[in-house]
C-alpha positions in Angstrom: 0.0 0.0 0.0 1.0 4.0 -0.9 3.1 5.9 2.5 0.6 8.8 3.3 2.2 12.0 4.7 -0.4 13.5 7.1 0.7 17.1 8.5 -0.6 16.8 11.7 -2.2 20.1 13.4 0.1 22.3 15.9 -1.7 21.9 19.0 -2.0 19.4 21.2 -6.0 19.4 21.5 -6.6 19.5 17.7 -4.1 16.6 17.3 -6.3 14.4 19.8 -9.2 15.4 17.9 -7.6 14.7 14.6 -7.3 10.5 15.9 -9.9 9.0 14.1 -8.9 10.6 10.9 -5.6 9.4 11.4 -6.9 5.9 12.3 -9.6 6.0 9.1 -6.7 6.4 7.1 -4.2 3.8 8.5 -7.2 1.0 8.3 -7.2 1.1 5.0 -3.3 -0.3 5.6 -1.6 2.6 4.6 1.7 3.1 6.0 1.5 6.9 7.9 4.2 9.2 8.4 3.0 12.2 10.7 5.0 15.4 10.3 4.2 17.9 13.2 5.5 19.0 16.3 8.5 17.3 17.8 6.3 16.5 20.7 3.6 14.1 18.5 6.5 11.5 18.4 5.4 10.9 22.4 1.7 11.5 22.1 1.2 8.6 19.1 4.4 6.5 20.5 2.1 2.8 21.1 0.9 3.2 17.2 3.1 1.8 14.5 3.5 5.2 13.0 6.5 7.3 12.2 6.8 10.7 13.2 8.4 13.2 11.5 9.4 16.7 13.6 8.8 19.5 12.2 10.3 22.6 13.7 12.1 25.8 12.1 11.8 28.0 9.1 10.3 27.0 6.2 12.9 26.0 4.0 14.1 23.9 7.0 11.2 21.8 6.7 11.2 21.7 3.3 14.7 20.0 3.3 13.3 17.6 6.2 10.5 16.4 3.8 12.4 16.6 0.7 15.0 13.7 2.4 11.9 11.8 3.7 10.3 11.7 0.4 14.0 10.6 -1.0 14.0 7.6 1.3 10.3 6.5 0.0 9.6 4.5 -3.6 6.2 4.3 -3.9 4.3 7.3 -4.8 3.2 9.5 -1.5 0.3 11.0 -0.7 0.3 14.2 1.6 -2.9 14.9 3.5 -2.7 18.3 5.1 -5.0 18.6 8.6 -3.6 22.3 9.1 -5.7 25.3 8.2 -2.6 27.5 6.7 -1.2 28.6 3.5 2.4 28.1 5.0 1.8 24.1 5.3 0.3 23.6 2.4 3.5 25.5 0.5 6.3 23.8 2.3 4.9 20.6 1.0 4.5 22.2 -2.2 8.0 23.4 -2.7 9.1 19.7 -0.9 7.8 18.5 -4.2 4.1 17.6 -2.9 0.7 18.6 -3.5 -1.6 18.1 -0.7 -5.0 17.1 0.1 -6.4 19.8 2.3 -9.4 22.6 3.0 -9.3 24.8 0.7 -9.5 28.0 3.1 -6.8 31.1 3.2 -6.6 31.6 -0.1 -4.4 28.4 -0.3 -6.4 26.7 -3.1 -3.6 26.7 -5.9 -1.0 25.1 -3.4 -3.4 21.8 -3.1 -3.3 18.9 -4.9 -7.6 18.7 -3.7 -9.5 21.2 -2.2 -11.9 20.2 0.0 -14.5 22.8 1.4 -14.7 22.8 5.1 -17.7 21.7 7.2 -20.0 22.6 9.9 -19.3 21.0 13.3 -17.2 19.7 15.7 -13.3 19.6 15.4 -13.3 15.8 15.4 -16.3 15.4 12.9 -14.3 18.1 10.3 -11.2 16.0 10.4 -12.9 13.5 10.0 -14.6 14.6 7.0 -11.3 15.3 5.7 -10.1 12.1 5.9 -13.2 10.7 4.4 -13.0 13.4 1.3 -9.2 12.3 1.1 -9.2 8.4 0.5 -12.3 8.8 -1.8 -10.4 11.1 -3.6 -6.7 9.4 -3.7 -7.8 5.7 -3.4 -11.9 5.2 -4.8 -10.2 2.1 -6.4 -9.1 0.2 -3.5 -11.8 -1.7 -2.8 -11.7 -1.0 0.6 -15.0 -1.2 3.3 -17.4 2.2 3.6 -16.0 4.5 5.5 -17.5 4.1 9.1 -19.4 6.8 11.4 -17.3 9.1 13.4 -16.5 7.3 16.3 -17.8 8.5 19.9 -14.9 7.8 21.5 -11.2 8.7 20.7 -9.5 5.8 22.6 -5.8 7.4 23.1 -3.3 4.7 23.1 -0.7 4.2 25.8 2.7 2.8 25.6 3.8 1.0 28.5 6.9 3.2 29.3 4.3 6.4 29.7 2.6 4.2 32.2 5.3 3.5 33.8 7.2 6.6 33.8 3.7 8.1 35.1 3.9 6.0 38.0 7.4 7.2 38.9 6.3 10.5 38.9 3.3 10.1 41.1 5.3 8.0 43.1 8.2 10.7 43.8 5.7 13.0 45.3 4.6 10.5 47.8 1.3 9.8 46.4 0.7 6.0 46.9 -3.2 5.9 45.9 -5.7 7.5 44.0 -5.3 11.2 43.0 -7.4 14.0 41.1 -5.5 16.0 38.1 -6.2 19.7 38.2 -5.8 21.6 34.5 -5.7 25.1 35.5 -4.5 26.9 32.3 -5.5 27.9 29.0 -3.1 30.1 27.1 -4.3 33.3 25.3 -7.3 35.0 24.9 -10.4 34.3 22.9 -11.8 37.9 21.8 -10.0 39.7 24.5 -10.9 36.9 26.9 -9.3 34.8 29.3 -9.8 31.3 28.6 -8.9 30.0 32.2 -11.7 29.7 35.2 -11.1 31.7 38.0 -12.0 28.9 41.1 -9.3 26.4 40.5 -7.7 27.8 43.5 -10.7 27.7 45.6 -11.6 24.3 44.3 -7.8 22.9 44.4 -7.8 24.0 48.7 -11.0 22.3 49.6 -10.6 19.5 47.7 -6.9 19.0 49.9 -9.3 20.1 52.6 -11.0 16.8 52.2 -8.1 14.4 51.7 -7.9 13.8 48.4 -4.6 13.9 46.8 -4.8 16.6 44.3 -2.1 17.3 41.7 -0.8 19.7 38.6 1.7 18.7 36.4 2.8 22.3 34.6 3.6 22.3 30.7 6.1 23.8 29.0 7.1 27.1 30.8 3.9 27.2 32.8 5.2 26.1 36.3 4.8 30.1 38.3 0.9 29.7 36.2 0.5 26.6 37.8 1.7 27.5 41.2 -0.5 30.6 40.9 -3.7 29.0 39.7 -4.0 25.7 42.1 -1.7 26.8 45.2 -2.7 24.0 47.1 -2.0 21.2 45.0 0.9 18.9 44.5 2.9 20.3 41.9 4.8 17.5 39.4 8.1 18.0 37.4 7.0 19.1 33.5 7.2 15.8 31.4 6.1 14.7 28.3 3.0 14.5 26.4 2.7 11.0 26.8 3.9 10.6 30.3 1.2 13.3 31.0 -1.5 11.5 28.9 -1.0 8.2 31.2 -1.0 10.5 34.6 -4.6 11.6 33.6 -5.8 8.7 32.6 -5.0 7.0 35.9 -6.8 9.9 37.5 -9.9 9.1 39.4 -11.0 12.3 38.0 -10.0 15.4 35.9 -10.9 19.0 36.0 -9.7 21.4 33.0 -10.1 24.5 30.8 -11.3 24.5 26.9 -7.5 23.7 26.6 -4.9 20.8 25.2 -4.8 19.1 28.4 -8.3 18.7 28.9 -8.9 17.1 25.3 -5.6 15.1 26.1 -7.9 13.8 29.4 -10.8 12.9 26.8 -8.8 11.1 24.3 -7.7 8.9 27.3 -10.9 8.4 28.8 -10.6 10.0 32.1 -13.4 11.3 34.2 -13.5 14.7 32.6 -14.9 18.2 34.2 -14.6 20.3 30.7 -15.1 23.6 32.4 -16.0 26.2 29.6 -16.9 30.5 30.0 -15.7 32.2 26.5 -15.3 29.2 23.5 -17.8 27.3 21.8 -18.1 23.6 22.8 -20.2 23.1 19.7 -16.9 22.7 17.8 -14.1 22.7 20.5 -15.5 20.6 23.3 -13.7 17.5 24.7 -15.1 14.5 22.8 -15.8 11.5 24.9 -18.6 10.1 26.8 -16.9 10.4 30.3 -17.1 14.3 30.1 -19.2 16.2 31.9 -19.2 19.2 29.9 -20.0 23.0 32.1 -20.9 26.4 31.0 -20.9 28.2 27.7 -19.5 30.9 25.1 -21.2 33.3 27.4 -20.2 32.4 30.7 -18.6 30.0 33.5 -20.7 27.8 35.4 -21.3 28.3 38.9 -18.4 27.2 41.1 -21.1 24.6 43.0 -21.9 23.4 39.4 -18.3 22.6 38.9 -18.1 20.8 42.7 -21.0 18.7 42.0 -19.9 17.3 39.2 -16.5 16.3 40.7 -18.7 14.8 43.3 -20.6 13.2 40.8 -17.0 12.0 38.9 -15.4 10.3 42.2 -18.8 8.6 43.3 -18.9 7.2 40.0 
């Protein structure tokens, strides 16, 4: 079978939605290479798939692809799940033409356009994916493409488990433990994106005695600090170390942010707290999350208690 490129989105929450496109794709046996951030090489590390970082200007990518595409006989296919005019033109000058929407006035650059639907995150991938191997391979002979899956079932290799383990372990945490996600980075129309009672929430939940813990991304350790005082604070790791540390959560509590549709896409016990974006096309996508407040405005702060009631009874 054909070696499909797929230019995997830039943040972490779209590239857990972007799963079951990824997985449509690969069950028709195609091998995938996934060029993205240097961080999706531990976020899809238990899936037979090769990962390609992509970092730097663009004619440093260009060079990265133009070696990978070197090293490949059969004839690749590129399917591009970013919205931008710069991905789809380093593939283009890498020698490639790319399946992709056909938004920003990028058109030209594709191989296909495909017009960008309605809905959620996951259902437009999706889509995409769909509109892609009808497109490069209607002669296959392969099944109808299934539904969109209502789950995104997150793989784990068994050295994030473990290495999660260790790092619970280090903080002297020998039993169950809640994972608070207390930022969001940016603004969304001049907005914060973060909910103001993690702190409140984070000191009477340790009130109780449950074992309550952070683990900080990339630069966000004085956020953290700030945001959930009272909670254990973990040494940053990476993505997939972090993936397996909320999915052995008993429960999870997060922002319209990467971290809480990382906690979705490994089936945690999910408190999706939301207060500026839409969860029509952002929201976590799972049926463990308990999804609270709107575009236009946070849920009460008993709403959000309740539910993590509701999450550790269950």
């Amino acid at each position: 079978m054909s070696t499909v490129f797929i230019r995997l989105p830039n943040h972490l929450g779209d590239a857990c939605m972007s799963l079951p496109a990824l997985e449509l794709v690969a069950a028709r046996g195609h091998s995938l290479v996934l060029a993205g951030k240097p961080w999706a090489a531990r976020l899809f590390a238990a899936y037979p798939w090769r990962v390609l970082p992509l970092d730097g200007t663009a004619f440093e990518q260009r060079r990265v692809l133009r070696e990978a595409f070197a090293a490949i006989d059969d004839a690749t296919r590129v399917l591009l799940l970013t919205n931008s005019i710069g991905s789809a033109l380093v593939f283009r000058i890498a020698g490639r033409r790319s399946t992709g929407f056909s938004n920003e006035a990028r058109g030209w650059l594709l191989r296909r356009r495909v017009k960008r639907p309605q809905g959620h995150a996951v259902e437009t991938y999706y889509a995409l994916g769909q509109a892609f191997i009808e497109g490069e391979f209607a002669g296959d002979g392969g099944p109808p493409v299934p539904s969109v899956p209502s789950e995104l079932a997150l793989r784990l290799d068994e050295s994030s488990r473990a290495r999660a383990q260790q790092a619970v372990a280090a903080v002297g945490i020998d039993g169950d433990y809640l994972m608070l996600c207390p930022v969001a980075v940016g603004l969304h129309r001049g907005r914060v994106k973060a909910w103001s009672g993690f702190a409140r929430l984070s000191a009477e939940l340790r009130a109780r005695g449950l074992a309550v813990l952070a683990c900080p991304g990339p630069g966000e350790r004085d956020a953290v600090v700030r945001a959930v005082p009272a909670a254990t604070l973990l040494s940053e790791t990476d993505v997939g170390t972090f993936a397996a540390l909320l999915a052995g959560s008993r429960a999870v509590v997060a922002n319209d942010s990467g971290a809480g549709h990382l906690a979705a896409a490994v089936g945690a016990r999910l408190i999706s707290v939301f207060g500026v974006t839409d969860p029509a096309q952002t929201r976590p996508w799972g049926s463990r999350v308990t999804l609270l407040g709107s575009a236009d405005g946070w849920p009460p702060y008993d709403a959000v208690v309740g539910a993590v009631d509701a999450a550790l009874a269950a």
